[in-house]
N, C-alpha and C positions, 0 to 999 in steps of 0.2 A: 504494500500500500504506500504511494510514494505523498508526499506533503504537498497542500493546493500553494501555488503561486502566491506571490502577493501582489496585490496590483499593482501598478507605478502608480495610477492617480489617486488610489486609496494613500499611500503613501504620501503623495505631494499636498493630500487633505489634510493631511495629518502632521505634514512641518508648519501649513499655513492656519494652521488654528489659533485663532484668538489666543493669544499669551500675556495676561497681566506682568510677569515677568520681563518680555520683550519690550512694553512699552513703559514699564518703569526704567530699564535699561536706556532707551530712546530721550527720556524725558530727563535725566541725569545727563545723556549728553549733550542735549538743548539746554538746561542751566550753567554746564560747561562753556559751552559755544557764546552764550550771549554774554558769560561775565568775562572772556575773551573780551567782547566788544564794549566792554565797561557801561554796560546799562546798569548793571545793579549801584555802582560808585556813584553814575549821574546821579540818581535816583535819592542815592540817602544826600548825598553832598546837596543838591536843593532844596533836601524835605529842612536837612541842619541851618542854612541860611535862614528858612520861611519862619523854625521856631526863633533864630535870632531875631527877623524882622521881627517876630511879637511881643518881644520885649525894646527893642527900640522905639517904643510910641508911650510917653510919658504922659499917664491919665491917673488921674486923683481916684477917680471912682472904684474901688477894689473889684463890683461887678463887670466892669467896663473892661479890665484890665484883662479879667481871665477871660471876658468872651469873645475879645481880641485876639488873644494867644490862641485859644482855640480857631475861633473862623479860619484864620491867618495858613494854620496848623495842616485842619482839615481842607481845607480849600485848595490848598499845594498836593496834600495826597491824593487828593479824588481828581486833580487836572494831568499831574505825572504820572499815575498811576495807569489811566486810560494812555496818554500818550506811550509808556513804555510799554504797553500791550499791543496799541495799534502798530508801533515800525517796528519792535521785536517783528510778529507776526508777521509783519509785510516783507520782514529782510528775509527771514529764513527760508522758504521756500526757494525762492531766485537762488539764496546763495547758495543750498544745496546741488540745486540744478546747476550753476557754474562752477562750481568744485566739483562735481559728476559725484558726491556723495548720496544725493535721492537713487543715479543708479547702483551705485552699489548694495544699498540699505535693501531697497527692492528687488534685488538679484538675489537676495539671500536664502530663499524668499521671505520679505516680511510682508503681512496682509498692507492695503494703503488704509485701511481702515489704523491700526496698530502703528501707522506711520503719523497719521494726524494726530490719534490720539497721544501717542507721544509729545509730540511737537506744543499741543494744547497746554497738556501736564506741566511740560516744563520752564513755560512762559508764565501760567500762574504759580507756579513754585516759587518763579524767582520776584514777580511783583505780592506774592504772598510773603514772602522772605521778607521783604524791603517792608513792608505793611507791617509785623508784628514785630521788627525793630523798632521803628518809628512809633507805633501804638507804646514799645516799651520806653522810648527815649521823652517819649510827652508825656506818658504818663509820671512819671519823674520828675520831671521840670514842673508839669501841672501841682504834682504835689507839695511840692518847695516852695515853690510859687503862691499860693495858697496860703500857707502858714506865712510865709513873709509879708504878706497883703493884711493878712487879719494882723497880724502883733502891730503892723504898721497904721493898722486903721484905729486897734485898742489904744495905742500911744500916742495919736493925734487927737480921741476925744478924751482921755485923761490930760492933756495940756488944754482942752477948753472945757473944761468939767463938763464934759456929756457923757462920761462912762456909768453911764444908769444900768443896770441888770440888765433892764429891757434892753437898752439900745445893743451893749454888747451880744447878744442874745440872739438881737433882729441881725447882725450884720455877722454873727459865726455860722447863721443859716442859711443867709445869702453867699457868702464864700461857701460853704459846703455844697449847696447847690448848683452853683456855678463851677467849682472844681473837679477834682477826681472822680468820676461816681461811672459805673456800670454802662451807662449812657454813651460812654466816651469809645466804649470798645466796638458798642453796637453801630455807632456811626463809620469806626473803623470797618468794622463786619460787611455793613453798607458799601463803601467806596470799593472792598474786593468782590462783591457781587456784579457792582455796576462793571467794573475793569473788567471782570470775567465775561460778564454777555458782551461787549463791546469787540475783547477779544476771539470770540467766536466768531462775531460777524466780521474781522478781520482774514480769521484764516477761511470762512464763506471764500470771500474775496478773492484770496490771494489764490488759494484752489483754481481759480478759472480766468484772474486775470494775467497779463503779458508785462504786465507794467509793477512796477513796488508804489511809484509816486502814485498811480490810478487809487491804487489799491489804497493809500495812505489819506488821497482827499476823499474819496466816495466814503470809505467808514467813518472820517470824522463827519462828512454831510448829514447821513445817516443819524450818527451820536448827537448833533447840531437839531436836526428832527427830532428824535426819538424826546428827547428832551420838551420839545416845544409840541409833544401832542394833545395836550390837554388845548391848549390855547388854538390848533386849527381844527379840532372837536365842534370847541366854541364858537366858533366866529366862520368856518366854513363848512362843516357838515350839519349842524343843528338849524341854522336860520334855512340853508338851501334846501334841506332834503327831508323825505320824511321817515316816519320814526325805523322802520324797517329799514328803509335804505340807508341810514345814520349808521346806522347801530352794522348793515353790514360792513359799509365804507370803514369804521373805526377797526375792526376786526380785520380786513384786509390792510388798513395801515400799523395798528399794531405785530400782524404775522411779518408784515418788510421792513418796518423799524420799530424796534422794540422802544418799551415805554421804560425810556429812563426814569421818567419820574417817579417814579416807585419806589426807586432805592432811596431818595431825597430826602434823608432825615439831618443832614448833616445840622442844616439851620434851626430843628427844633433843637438837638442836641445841644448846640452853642446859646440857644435861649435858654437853659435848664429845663426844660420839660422832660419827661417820662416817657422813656418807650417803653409803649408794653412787647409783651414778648411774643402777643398774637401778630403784633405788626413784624417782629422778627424772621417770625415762620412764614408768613405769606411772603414778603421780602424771596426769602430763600428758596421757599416751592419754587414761586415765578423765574425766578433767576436758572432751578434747575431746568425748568419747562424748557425756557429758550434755549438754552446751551443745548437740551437733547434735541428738538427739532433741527439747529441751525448745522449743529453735527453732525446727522444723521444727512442731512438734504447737501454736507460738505461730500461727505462719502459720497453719495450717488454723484456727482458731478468730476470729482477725484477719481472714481474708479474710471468713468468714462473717458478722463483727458488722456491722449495720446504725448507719451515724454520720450 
């Protein structure tokens, strides 16, 4: 009785099988490859200047002071943030294809599926990276900063006798409020959400265009939209159309530019407000939504480009 064969294509099924192993491998050397190109250094060396900017603006008011440092803070990482997503992702594909490294990788064979995901992985790694240093470096400063604000506020109304129980009181809870609190992380949590869908619609992009610069203005145009959907909701689907045709119009403009504004808590956070943590999780569902669609519809167009 002699042993059945094995097939060759049973076989080449069986090298190309989806490997979380392969694409964390992949995704390790896309964080390699980019801190090559010193994106990660940009990244922290601006976010360090933006908290210097927040203390070079001299304001009496203790609230004033941390909601500055914050905005200032947050406003740098949620703008770098999306920009080191959008040209990381625009650079790498091209410059695989002109290094002949995409053919190699895919000779191996690796699935193209297991190529992008890769590639995904490792771009949010590294503005993931840069984002919970920063989240650690402000959170730091934030808290320093804080306590030197109140002693500083206590010992300006002891020199005008206004240090009442009360008053100290109202302004340890106003610095508290304004400072360090849970809030601070979730608006961080927010800017890598929003970085992450931005950069999927990036590597969309880059998947099917010829160009890095195309690819570099159309996702910020996009991110520019995506942003301003609520306001052409308002003012050109609701007055022109009716309620069905609104309501489809807004669904076909959210499936091609996703609604930034969702992740948008930065400015409550620097007000003191509260996020609850049901706005967390819708935040995050949404965010995962988009990344699987836009992945998914990257793959079908990917497997089909001739390289």
């Amino acid at each position: 009785m002699s042993d059945a064969p094995t097939s060759p294509n049973t076989e080449a099924q069986t090298r190309v099988r989806f490997s979380p192993r392969r694409v964390w491998t992949l995704a390790m050397a896309t964080v390699t490859q980019l801190v090559r190109m010193k994106i990660l250094a940009f990244l922290v060396v601006f976010c360090l200047l933006a908290v210097g900017a927040g203390f070079a603006f001299s304001v009496i008011n203790p609230e004033q002071q941390l909601n500055l440092l914050k905005s200032v803070t947050l406003g740098s990482l949620q703008i770098f943030s999306i920009v080191i997503g959008v040209v990381s992702t625009a650079l790498l594909l091209p410059k695989d294809m002109e290094d002949r490294t995409l053919y190699t990788i895919l000779s191996k064979p690796v699935p193209r599926f297991d190529y992008l995901l890769g590639k995904l992985i490792g771009v949010l790694l590294l503005i993931g990276g840069g984002l919970i240093v920063m989240d650690a470096v402000l959170s730091l400063i934030l808290w320093l900063r804080q306590s030197m604000l109140f002693e500083d506020a206590v010992a300006r109304m002891q020199m005008e006798k206004l240090d009442s129980p009360e008053a100290v009181a109202q302004v340890r809870e106003i610095v508290a409020r304004q400072g360090l609190t849970w809030n601070l992380h979730w608006a961080v949590w927010a800017i890598f959400l929003k970085a992450t869908v931005v950069t999927t619609v990036a590597l969309l992009l880059s998947s099917i265009a010829s160009s890095t610069l195309f690819t570099i203005v159309i996702t910020f145009c996009i991110t520019i939209i995506g942003h301003g959907e609520a306001l052409i909701r308002e003012f050109f689907f609701q007055p022109n159309l009716s309620g069905m045709a609104s309501r489809a119009a807004t669904l076909v403009l959210a499936v091609i530019c996703p609604d930034l504004a969702q992740f948008d808590i930065v400015d409550s956070v620097v007000s003191g407000e509260i996020v609850p943590w049901g706005a967390v999780y819708d935040m995050t569902g949404i965010a995962a939504l988009y990344v699987t669609v836009y992945l998914f519809v990257t793959h079908l167009l990917f497997v089909e480009k001739e390289l």
